[in-house]
C-alpha positions in Angstrom: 7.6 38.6 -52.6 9.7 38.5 -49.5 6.5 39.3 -47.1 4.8 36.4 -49.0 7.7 34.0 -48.4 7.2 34.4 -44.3 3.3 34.0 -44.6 4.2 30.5 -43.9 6.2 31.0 -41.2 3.8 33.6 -39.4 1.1 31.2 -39.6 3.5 28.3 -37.9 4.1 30.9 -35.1 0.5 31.8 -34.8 -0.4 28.0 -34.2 2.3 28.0 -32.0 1.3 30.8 -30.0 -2.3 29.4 -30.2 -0.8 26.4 -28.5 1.4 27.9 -25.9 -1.6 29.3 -25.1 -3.6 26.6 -24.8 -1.2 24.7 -22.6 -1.0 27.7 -20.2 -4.9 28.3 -20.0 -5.7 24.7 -19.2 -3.0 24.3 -17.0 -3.8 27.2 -14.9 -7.5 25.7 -14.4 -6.2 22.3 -13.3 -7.2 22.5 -9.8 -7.9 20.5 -6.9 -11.1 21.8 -5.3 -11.0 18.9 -3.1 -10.6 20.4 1.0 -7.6 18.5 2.3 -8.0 20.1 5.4 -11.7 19.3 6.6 -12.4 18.5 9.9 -14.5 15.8 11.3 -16.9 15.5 13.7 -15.4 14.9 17.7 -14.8 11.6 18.8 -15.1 10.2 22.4 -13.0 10.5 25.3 -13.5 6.8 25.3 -9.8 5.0 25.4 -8.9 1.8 24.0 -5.6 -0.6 24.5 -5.1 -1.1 21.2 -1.5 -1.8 21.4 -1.7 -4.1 23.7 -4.2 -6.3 22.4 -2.4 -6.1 19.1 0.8 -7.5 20.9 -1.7 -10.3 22.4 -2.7 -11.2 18.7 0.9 -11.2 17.5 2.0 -13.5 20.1 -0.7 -16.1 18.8 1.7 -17.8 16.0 -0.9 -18.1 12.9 1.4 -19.1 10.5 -0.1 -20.5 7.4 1.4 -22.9 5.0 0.1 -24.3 1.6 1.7 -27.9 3.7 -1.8 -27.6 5.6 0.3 -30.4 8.0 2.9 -27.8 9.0 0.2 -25.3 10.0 -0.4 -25.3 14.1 -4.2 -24.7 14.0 -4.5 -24.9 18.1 -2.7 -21.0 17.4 -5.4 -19.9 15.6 -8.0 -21.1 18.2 -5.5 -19.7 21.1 -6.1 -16.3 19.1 -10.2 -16.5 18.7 -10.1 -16.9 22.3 -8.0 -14.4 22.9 -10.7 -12.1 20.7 -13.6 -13.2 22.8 -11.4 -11.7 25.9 -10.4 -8.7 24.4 -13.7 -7.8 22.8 -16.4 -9.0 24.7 -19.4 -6.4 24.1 -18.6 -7.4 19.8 -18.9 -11.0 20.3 -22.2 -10.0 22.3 -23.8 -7.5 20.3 -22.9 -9.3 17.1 -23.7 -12.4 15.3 -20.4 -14.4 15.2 -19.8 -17.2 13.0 -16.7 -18.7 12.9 -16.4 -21.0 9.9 -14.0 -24.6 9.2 -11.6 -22.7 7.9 -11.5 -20.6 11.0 -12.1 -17.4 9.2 -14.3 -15.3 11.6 -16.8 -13.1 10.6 -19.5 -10.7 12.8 -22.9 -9.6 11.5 -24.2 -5.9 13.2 -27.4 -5.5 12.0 -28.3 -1.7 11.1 -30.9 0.5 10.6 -31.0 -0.5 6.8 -29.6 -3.2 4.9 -29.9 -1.2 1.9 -26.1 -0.3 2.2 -24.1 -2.7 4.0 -20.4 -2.7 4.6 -17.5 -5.2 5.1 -14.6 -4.5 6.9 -11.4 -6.6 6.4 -8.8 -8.2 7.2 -6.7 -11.5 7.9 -5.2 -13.1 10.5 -2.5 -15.6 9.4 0.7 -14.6 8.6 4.0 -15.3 6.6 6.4 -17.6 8.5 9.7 -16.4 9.5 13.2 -16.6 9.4 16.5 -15.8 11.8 18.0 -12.6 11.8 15.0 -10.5 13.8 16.1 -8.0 16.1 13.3 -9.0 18.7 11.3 -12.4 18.7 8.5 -12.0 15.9 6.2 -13.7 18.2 6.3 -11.8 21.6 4.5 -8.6 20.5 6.6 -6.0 22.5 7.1 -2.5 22.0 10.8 -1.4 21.4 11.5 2.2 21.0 8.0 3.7 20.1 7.3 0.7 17.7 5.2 -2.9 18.5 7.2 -5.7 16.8 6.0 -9.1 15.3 4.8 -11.0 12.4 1.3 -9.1 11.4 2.2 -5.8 12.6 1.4 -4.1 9.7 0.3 -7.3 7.8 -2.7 -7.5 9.0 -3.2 -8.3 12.4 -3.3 -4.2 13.1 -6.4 -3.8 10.9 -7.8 -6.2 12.8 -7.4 -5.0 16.1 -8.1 -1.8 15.1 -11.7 -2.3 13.3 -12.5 -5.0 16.5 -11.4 -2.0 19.5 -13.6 0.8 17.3 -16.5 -1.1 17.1 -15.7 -2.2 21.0 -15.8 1.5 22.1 -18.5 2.6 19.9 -21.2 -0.5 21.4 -20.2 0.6 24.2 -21.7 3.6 23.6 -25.1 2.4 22.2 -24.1 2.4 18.4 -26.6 0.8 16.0 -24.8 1.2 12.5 -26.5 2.8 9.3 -26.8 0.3 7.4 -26.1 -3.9 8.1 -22.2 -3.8 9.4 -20.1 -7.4 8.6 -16.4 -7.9 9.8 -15.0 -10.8 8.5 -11.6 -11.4 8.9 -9.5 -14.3 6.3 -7.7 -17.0 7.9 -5.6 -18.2 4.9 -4.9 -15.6 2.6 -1.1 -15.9 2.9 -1.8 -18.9 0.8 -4.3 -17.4 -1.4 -7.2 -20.0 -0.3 -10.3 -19.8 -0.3 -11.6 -18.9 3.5 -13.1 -15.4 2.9 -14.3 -17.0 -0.6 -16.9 -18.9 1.1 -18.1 -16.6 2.9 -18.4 -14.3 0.3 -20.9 -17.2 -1.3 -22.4 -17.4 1.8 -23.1 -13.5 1.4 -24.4 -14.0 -2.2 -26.6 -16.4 -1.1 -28.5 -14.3 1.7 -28.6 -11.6 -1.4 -26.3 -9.2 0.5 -24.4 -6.8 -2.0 -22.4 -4.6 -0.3 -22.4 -0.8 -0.8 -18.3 -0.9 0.1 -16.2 -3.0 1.3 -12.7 -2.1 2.7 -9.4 -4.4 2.9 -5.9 -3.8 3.6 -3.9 -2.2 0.4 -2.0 0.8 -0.3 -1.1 3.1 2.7 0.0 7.1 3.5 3.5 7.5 1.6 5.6 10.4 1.7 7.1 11.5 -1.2 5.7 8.3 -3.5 4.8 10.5 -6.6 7.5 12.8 -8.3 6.5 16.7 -7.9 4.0 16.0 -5.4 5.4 17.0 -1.7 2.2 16.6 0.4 1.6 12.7 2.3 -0.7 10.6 -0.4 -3.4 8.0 0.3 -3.3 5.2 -2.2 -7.0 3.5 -2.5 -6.4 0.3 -4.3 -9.7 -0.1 -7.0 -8.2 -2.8 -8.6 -5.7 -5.4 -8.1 -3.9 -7.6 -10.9 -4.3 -10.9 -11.4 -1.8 -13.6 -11.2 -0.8 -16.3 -13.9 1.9 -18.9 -13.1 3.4 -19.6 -16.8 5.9 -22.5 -17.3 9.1 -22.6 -20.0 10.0 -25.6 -21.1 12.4 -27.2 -23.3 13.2 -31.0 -23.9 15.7 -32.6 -26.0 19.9 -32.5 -26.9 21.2 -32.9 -23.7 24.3 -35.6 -23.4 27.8 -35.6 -22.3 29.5 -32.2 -21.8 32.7 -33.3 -23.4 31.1 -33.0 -27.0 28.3 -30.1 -26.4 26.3 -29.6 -29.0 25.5 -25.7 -30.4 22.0 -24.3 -28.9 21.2 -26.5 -26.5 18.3 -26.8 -24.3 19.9 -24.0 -21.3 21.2 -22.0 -24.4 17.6 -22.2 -26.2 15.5 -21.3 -23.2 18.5 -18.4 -21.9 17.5 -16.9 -25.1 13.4 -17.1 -25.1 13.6 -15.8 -21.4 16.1 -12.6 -22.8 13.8 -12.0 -25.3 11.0 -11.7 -23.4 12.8 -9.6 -20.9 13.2 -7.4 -24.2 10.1 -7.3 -25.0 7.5 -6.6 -22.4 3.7 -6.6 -22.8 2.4 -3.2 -24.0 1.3 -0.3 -21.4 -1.9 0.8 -21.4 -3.8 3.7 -19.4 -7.0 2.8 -17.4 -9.5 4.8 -16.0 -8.2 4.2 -12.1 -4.6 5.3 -13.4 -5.9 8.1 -15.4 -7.9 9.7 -12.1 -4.6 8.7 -10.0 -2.4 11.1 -13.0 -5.1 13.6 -12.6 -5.1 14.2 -8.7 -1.5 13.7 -8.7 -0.9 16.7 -11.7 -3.2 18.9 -9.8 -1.0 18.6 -6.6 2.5 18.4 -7.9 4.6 21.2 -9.2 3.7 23.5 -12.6 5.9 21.7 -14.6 4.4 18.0 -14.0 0.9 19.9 -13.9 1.3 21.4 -17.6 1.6 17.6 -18.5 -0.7 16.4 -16.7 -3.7 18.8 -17.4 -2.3 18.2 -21.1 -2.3 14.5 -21.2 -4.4 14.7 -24.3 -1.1 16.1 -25.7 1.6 14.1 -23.7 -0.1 10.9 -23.3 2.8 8.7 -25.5 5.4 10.8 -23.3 4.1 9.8 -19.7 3.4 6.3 -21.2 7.2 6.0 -21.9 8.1 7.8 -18.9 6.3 5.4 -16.7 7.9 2.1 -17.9 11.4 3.8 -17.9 11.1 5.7 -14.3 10.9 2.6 -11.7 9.5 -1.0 -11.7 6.3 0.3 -9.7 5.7 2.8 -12.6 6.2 0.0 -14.9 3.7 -1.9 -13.1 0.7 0.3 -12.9 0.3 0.5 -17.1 1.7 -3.1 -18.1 1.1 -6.8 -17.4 4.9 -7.9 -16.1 6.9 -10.8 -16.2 9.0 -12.1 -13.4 11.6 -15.2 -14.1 11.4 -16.8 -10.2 12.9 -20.4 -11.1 15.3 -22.2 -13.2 15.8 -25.8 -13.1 17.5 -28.8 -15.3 20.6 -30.4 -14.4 21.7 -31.6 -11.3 25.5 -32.5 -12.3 27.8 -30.1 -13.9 29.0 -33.0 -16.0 25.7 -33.9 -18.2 23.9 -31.5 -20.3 20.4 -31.5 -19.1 17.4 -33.3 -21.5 14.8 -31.0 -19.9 15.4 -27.5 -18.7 12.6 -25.3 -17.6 11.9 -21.8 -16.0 9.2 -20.4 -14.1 7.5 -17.2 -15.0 4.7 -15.4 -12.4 2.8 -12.7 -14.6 1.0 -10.2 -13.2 -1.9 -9.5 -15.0 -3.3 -6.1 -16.0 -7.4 -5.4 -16.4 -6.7 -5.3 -20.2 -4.7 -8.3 -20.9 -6.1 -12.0 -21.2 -4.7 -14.7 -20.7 -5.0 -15.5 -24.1 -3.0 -12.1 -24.8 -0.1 -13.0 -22.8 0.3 -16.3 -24.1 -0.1 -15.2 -27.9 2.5 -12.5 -26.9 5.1 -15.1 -25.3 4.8 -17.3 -28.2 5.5 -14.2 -30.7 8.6 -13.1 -29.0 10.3 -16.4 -28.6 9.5 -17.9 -31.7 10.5 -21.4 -30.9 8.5 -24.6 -31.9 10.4 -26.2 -29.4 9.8 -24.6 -26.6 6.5 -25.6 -24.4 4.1 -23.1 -22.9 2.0 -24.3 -19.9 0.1 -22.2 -17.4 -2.0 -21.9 -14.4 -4.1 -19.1 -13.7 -3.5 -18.4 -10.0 -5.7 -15.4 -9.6 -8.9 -14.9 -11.1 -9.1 -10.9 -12.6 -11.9 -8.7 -11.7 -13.0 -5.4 -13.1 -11.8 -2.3 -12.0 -14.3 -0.8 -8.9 -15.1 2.8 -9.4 -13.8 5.6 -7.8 -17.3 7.5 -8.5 -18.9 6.1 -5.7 -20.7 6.8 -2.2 -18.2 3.8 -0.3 -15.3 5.9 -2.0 -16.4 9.4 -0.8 -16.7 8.1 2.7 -13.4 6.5 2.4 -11.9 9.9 1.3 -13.7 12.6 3.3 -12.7 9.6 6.6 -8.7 9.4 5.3 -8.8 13.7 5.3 -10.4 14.0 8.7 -7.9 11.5 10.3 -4.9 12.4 8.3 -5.7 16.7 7.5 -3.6 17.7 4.6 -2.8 14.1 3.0 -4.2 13.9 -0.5 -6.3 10.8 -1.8 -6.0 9.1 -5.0 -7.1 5.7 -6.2 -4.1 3.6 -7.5 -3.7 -0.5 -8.7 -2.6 -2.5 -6.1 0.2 -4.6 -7.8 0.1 -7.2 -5.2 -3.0 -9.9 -4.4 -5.4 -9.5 -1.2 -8.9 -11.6 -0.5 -10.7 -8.6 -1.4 -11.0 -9.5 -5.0 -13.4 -12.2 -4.2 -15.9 -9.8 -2.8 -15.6 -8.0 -6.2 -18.4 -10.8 -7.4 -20.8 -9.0 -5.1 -19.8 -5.6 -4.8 -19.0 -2.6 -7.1 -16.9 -0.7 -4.7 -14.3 -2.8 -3.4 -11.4 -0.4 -1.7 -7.8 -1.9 -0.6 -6.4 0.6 1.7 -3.7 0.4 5.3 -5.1 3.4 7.0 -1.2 4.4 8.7 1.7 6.5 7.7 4.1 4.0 6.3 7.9 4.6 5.4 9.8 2.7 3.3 11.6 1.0 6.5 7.8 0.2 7.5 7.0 -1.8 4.2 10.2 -3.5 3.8 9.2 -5.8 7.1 6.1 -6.7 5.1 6.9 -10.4 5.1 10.2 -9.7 5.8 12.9 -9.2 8.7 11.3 -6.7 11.7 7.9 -6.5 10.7 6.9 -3.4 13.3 4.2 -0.9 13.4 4.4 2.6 15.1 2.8 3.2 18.3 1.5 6.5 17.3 0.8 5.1 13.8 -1.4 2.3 15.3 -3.4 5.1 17.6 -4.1 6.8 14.6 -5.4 3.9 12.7 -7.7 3.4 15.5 -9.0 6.7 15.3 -10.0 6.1 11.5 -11.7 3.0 12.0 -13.2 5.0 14.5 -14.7 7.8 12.6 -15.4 5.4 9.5 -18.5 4.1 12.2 -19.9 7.1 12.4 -20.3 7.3 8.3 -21.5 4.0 7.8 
């Protein structure tokens, strides 16, 4: 009778066991067979200035403004010249087209144009304000680093594709397949330069076989238990819709305020909503990102990882708990940016309104978000408009040929860093090439630090010498696969 009683605890041990077991075997088998350390094939003795005519760029003041009056366009035509100096044997070798926008772009034909490829960047950049170390426009080199507005943002991936393609002419290159570079000359202001020529693209019937923009770069320590440098490859980015609060109604002298009032009303839709967040959700680009990342990080993040099937809900919660970058990659987010309604401290405002900018995930609709504002507020009186800033595109797929070379060209440049693909939580002009390409890649091809990405349209934007030589050396050996 006793024996019988601890059947069922025997068998709740066995299962147990059974699991345990499980856990261990499947973690133990969760291995990256990638080679981290391959080595490419030997480039040229052939030296570029790449700094230098970096600096030249910077000095040109691009600035863009969505007040197209306040934009100095003679800048940008100081800086095509300045191109047509510095890389002479591209402008010769190439067909150039430079467009009303003055986006530029530079047509190599190939061997094929089964497989072309674009290259990316843009050359305007974020205006500035006072409190630089060194003048944002005079492109100088300050303790190992070159300082200005577009350092790193994204004047350097400029230079850099232009100087490899320079050298490798030079040396009698005919690409692979059809070769464009086409670099953006208003994405600060998210117009629509490298739009058209996208549609000028879909018009000759060229469908790229990759295209490559600025995105995520080489981060130390960015993902917990994982010690080696990581390359994030950006295969999808979010889109972008401008929602407006708005509330109209019981205002009136502030001697005799009345209860729930307009501020009071919309303070409490804006809490809720801070509250109650859209829902995360796992995708397939953040799923392969959790799966190189478990196979690279320490046993104890690996046994979830490699076990997600089990601790799935865990990581979920873990991710929207851990940072607001976490948050980011499995939700669509909401950030309050403005708040307006009175103007003297006296009155109690009729019409009080707040500004929300969502960030989209693949997932959500627009539909979806709206529906979900509406359910958490709960308030007739409160009025929901919207503009959808950002069109959303389909994640690209890391399962690709353009992502392979992309890979195997980040591990011969940069041996020992590991690769994963990632969401890029912010907004580049690569997205409009998604309408024409299924392998769209947003990725900074340098070793940034935190310090680095904080001058990002910010204060000291500055790139590192050595950093920028080894960009050059990637867009370098990216030629020879393309």
């Amino acid at each position: 009778m006793f024996l019988a009683n601890l059947i069922p605890l025997y068998v709740v041990l066995g299962l147990l066991v059974i699991l345990v077991l499980i856990l261990l075997i499947r973690t133990f088998t969760f291995i990256d067979k990638t080679d981290y350390y391959k080595k490419g094939e030997k480039l040229s003795e052939e030296k570029d200035d790449v700094v230098n005519k970096l600096g030249e760029l910077i000095k040109c003041k691009t600035v863009s403004h969505t007040d197209y009056s306040l934009t100095d366009f003679n800048e940008y035509k100081k800086l095509i010249e300045k191109c047509k100096e510095m890389w002479p044997t591209v402008f010769e070798k190439c067909e150039f087209t430079e467009t009303e926008d003055y986006a530029l772009m530079f047509k190599l034909k190939g061997l094929s144009s089964e497989k072309p490829t674009v290259l990316m960047a843009h050359y305007d950049v974020v205006p500035v304000t006072e409190g630089w170390d060194h003048d944002p426009f005079l492109g100088e080199v300050v303790d190992g680093y070159l300082y200005g507005r577009g350092a790193i943002d994204t004047k350097c991936t400029m230079a850099c594709a232009l100087s490899s393609l320079e050298i490798a002419l030079k040396e009698g290159y005919i690409p692979k397949n059809d070769l464009y570079l086409t670099f953006g000359s208003n994405e600060e202001i998210c117009d629509d330069a490298q739009y058209k020529i996208v549609m000028k693209l879909k018009e000759e019937g060229v469908k790229p076989a990759l295209v490559f923009d600025e995105g995520g770069g080489i981060l130390k320590n960015a993902f917990p238990g994982v010690n080696s440098d990581v390359a994030f490859l950006g295969m999808i980015e979010k889109g972008a819709l401008n929602i407006t609060l708005s509330i109209d109604g019981n205002g009136g002298h502030s001697s005799t305020p009345k209860k729930n009032g307009p501020v009071i009303k919309l303070s409490k839709a804006l809490v809720k909503l801070e509250k109650n967040p859209m829902k995360p959700k796992f995708i397939p680009t953040t799923l392969e990102l959790l799966n190189v990342m478990g196979k690279n990080a320490s046993f104890g993040l690996k046994l979830i990882f490699a076990n997600l099937w089990l601790f799935k809900p865990l990581v979920k919660k873990l991710f929207t708990m851990v940072s607001a970058d976490t948050r980011a990659l499995l939700t669509s987010t909401f950030a309050f940016t403005t708040l307006s309604g009175g103007n003297q401290i006296n009155i109690i405002p009729n019409h009080v309104e707040a500004g929300i900018n969502c960030r989209l995930s693949s997932f959500d609709t627009v539909d979806d978000v709206i529906n979900h504002i509406k359910k958490v507020i709960n308030d007739p009186d409160i009025k929901i408009s919207y503009v959808n800033q950002n069109k959303m595109y389909p994640e690209c797929s890391f399962k690709t040929e353009g992502y392979d070379i992309i890979k195997e060209t980040i591990i011969e440049t940069y041996n020992g860093t590991v690769v994963a693909p990632f969401v890029m939580l912010g907004g580049t002009d690569a997205r409009h090439y998604c309408e024409i390409s299924d392998c769209v890649i947003r990725f900074t091809p340098m070793k940034l630090t935190n310090e680095d990405r904080k001058g990002v349209h910010g204060l000291n934007e500055k790139v590192k010498v050595e950093s920028l030589e080894k960009c050059l050396e990637f867009y370098r050996r990216l030629l020879q696969k393309i």
